[in-house]
C-alpha positions as CSV (number, residue, x, y, z in Angstrom):
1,X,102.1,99.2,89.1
2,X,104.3,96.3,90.8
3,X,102.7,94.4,93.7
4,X,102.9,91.4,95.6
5,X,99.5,89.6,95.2
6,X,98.4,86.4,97.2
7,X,95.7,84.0,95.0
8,X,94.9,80.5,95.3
9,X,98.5,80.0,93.5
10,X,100.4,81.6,95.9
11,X,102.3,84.8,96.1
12,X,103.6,86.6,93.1
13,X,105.0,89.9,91.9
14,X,102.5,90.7,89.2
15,X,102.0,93.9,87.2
16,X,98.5,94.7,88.0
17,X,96.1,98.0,87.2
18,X,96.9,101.4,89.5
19,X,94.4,101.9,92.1
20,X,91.9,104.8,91.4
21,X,91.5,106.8,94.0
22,X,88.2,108.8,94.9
23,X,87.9,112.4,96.2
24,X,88.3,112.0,99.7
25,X,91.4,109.8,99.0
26,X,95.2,110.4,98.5
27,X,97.2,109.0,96.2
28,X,100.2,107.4,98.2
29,X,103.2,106.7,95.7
30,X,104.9,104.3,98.5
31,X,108.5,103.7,99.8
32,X,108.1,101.2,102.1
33,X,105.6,98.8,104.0
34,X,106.8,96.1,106.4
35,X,104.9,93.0,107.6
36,X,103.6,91.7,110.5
37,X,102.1,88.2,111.9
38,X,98.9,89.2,110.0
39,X,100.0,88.6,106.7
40,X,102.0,85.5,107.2
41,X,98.4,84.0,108.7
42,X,96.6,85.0,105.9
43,X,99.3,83.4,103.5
44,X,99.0,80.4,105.6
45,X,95.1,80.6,105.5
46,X,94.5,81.3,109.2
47,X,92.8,84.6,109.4
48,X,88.9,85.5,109.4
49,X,87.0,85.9,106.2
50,X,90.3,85.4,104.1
51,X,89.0,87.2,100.0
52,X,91.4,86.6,97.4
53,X,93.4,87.8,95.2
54,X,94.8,90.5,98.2
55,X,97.1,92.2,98.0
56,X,98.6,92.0,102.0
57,X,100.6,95.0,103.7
58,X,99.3,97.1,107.0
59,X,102.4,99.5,107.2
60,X,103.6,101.8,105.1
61,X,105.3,105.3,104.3
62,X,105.6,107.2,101.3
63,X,104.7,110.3,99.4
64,X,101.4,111.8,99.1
65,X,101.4,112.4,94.9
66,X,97.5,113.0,94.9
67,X,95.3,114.5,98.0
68,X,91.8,116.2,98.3
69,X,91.2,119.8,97.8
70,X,91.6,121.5,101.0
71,X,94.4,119.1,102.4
72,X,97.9,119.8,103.1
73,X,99.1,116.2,102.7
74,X,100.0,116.7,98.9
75,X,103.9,116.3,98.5
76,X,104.5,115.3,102.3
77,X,105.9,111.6,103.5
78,X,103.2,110.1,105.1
79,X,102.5,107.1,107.0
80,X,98.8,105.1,107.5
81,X,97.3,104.2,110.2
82,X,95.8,101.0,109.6
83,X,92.9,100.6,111.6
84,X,90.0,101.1,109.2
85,X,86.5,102.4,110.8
86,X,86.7,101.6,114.1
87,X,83.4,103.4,114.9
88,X,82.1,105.6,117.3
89,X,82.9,103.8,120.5
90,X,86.8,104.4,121.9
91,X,86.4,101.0,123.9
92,X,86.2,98.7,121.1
93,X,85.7,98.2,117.6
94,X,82.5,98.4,115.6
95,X,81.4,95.8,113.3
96,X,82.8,97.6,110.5
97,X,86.2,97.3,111.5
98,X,89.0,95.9,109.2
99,X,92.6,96.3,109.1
100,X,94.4,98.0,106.1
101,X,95.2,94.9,103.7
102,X,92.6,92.0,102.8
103,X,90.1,93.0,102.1
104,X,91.3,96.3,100.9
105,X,94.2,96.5,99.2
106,X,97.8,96.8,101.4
107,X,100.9,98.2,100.8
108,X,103.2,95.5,99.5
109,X,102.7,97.5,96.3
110,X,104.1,101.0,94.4
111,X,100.9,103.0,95.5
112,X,97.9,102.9,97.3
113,X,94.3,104.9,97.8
114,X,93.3,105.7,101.1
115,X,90.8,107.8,103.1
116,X,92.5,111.4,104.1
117,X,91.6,110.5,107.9
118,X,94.2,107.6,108.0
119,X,96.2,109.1,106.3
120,X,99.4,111.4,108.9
121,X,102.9,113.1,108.0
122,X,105.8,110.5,109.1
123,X,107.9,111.8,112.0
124,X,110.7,113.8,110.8
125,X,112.9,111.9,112.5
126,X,112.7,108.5,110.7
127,X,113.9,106.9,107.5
128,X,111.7,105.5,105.4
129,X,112.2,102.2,106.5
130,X,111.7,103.2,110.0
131,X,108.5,104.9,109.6
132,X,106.9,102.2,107.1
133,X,107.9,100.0,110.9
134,X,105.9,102.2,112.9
135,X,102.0,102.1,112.0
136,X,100.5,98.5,113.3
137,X,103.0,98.1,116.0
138,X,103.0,101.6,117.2
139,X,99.4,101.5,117.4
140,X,99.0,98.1,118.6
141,X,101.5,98.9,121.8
142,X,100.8,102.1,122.6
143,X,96.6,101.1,123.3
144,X,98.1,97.7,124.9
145,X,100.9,99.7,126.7
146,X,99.3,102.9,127.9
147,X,95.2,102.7,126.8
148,X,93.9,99.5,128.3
149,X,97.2,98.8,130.7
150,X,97.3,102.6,131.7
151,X,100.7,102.5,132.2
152,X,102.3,105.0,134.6
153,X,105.4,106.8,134.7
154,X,107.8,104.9,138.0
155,X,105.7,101.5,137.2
156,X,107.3,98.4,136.6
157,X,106.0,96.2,133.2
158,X,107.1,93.1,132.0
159,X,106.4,92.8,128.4
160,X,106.5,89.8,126.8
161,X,108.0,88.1,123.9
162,X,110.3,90.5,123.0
163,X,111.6,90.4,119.5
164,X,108.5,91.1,117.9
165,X,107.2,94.4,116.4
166,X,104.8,95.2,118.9
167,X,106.8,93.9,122.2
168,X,109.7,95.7,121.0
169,X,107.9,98.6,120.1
170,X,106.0,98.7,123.7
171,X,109.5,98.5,125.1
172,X,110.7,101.4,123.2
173,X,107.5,103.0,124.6
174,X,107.4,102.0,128.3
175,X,110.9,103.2,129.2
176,X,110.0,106.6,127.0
177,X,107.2,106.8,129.2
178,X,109.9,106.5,132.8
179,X,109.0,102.7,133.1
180,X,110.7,100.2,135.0
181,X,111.2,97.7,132.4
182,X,111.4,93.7,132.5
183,X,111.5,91.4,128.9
184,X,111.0,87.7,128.7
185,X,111.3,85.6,125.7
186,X,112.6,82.2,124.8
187,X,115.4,83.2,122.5
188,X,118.6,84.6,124.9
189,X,120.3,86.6,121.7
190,X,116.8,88.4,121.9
191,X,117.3,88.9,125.7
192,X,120.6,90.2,125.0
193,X,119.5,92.5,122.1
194,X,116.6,94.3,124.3
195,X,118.6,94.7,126.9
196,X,121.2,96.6,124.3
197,X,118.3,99.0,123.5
198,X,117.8,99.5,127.2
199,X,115.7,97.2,129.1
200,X,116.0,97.1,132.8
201,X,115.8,93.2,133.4
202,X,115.4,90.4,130.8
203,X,113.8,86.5,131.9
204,X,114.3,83.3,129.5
205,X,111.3,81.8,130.2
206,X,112.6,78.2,129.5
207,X,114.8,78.9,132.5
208,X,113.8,77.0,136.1
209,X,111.8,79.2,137.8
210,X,111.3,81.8,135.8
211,X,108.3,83.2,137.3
212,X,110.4,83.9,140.4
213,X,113.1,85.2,138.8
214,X,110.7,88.1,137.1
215,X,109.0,88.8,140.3
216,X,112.6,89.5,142.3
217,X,112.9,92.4,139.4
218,X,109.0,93.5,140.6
219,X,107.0,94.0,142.3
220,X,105.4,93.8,138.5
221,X,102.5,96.3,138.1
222,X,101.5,95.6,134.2
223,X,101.9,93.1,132.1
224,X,101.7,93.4,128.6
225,X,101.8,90.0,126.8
226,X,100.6,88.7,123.3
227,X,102.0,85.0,124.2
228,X,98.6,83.8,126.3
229,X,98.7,79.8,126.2
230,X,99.6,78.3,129.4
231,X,101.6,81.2,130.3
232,X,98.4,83.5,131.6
233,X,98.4,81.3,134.7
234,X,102.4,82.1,135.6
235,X,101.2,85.8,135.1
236,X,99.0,86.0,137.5
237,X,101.7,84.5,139.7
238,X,104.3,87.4,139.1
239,X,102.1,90.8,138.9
240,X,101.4,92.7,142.5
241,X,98.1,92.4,144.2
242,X,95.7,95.3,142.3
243,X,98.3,94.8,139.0
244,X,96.5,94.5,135.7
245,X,98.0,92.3,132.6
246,X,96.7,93.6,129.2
247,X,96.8,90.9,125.9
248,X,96.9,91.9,122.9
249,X,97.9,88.6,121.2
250,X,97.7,84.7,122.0
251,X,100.8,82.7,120.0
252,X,100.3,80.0,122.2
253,X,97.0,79.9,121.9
254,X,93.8,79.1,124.2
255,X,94.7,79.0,128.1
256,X,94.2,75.5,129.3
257,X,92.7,76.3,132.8
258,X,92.3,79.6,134.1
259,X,93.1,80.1,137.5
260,X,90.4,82.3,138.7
261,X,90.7,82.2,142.2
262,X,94.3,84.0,142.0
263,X,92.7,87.0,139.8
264,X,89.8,87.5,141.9
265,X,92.0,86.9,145.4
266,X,94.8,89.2,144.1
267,X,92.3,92.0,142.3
268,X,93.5,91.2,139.2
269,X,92.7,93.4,136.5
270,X,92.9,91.5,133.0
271,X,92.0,93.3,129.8
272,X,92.2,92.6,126.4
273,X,93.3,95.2,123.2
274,X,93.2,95.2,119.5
275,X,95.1,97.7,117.3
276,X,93.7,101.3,118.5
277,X,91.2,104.5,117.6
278,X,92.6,107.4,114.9
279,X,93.0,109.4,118.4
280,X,95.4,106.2,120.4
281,X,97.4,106.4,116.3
282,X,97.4,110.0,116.8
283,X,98.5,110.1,120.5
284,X,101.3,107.4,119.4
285,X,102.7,109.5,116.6
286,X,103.2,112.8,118.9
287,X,105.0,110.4,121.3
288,X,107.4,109.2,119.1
289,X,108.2,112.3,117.7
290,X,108.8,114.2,120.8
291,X,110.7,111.6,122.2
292,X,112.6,111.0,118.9
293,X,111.8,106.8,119.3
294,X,112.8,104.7,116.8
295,X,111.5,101.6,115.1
296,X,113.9,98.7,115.4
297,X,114.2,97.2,112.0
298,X,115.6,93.4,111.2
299,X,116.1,93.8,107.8
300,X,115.3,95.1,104.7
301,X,113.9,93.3,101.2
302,X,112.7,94.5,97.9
303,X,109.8,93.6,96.4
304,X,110.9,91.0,94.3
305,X,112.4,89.3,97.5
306,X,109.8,89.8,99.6
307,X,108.4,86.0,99.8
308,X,112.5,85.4,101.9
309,X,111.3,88.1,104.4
310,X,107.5,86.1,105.1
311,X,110.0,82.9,105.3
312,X,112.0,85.0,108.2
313,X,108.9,86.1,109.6
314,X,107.7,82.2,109.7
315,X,111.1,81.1,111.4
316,X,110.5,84.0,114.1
317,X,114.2,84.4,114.0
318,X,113.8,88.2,113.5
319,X,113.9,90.6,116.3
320,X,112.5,93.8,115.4
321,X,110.2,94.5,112.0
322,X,110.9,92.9,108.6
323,X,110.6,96.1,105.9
324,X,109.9,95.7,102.4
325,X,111.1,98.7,100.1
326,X,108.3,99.1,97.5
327,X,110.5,101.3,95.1
């Protein structure tokens, strides 16, 4: 089969062996995958316990060609959730816990083996290229969003850094859910672009006095950010007294002082959330099917062209998921 593998050389389309799946696995012959901050860091060398040759890829949807005796996956389009053994405790992962792609192999390839419990129909609703969108960003938002944040319906959230996957996808999620919705980002064509797909209020925050300017939209009860930095500090500034602010990501990295005073004076809640349990990817795909969301896509490579869509990815010019179809 074709796949994109990353070695010590690079990345490369390379013929390599089909994967051989055991009993308790399914065969996925698949259509699409799409890529996310994960892979790029790995390309890059900046991820954990980096094993090479990989082949990268989190998301993907396809056909089930092969499944285990019993299950009614075989012949259905599936999608994978790729949070692999999170163990027995909902409130955080176990030890064991990996994410689909490095170590194991991804889905930047024709087909794939993978456990029947990760393994779910695709909502009906979708394209391909839509659902291959879904997995890591779904799952990631929906346990920021509505798990650890607790999100409810009449609340107002500001989600940060809209234009990615996961902010865009928690966006999609939040006003599904009846949220009052705020976006900041430091791109204004992103601004204008969420606020296209419906969100309530958008904030540049390279504007003078942003901070203000999100709070006169608030009072803010949530905010969901995967930006961290410096910024954590203006957060605490905007959300009510008794809010909570849930991170799931830190592109600007460490914060440089935290101001503790203003989360233990205001009752602060802050909480932090990784990628989600089989039940919070389970959850998310009934609540995108029944409210008929759907994945906002950048763009769409083959294969071969897959190493342009990482260079979009590294430019962070995209706003929405960068899809790669497999076939």
């Amino acid at each position: 089969m074709l796949a994109l593998v990353l070695d010590s050389d690079g990345l490369a389309l390379r013929d390599v062996p089909s994967p051989v799946c055991t009993p308790d696995q399914v065969r996925v012959r698949l259509h699409a995958a799409a890529l996310n901050h994960r892979d790029v860091y790995i390309t890059e060398g900046k991820y954990a316990r980096i094993v090479l040759p990989a082949i990268l890829g989190s998301d993907g949807c396809g056909e089930a060609i092969q499944a285990p005796e019993g299950s009614h996956l075989a012949g259905r389009r599936v999608v994978i959730d790729p949070s692999l053994e999170w163990g027995d405790d909902p409130r955080a992962q176990g030890p064991g816990f990996t994410v689909l792609g490095m170590p194991t192999q991804g889905t930047l390839a024709e087909e794939i083996c993978i456990d029947v419990q990760y393994v779910h129909e695709a909502p009906s609703h979708l394209t391909d290229e839509q659902a291959a969108a879904l997995p890591l960003a779904g799952v990631t938002a929906w346990r920021a969003l509505m798990v650890q944040g607790a999100l409810q319906p009449h609340e107002t959230v500001l989600i940060t850094g809209i234009g990615g996957g996961v902010a865009l996808m928690a966006m999609q999620l939040a006003l599904a859910a009846g949220a009052r919705v705020i976006v900041s980002s430091t791109s204004d064509e992103k601004l204008e672009r969420a606020a296209a797909l419906g969100a309530h209020a958008t904030v540049n925050v390279r504007s003078d006095g942003w901070t203000r300017a999100a709070s006169q939209h608030g009072p803010v009860d949530l905010i969901v950010d995967s930006v961290g930095g410096e910024y954590i500090n203006d957060y605490t500034n905007i959300v009510r007294p008794g809010g909570r602010i849930s991170v799931y990501g830190a592109s600007r990295g460490m914060v440089p002082t935290l101001n503790i005073h203003r989360i233990f004076w205001k009752q602060i809640t802050l909480v932090g959330s990784t990628m989600g349990t089989g039940q919070d990817f389970t959850n998310m795909l009934n609540f995108v099917s029944v409210n008929k969301i759907v994945p906002v896509v950048d763009s769409v490579y083959s294969l071969a062209e897959a190493p342009l869509a990482f260079e979009r990815m590294r430019s962070g010019a995209q706003s929405g998921k960068l899809v790669i179809r497999c076939k």
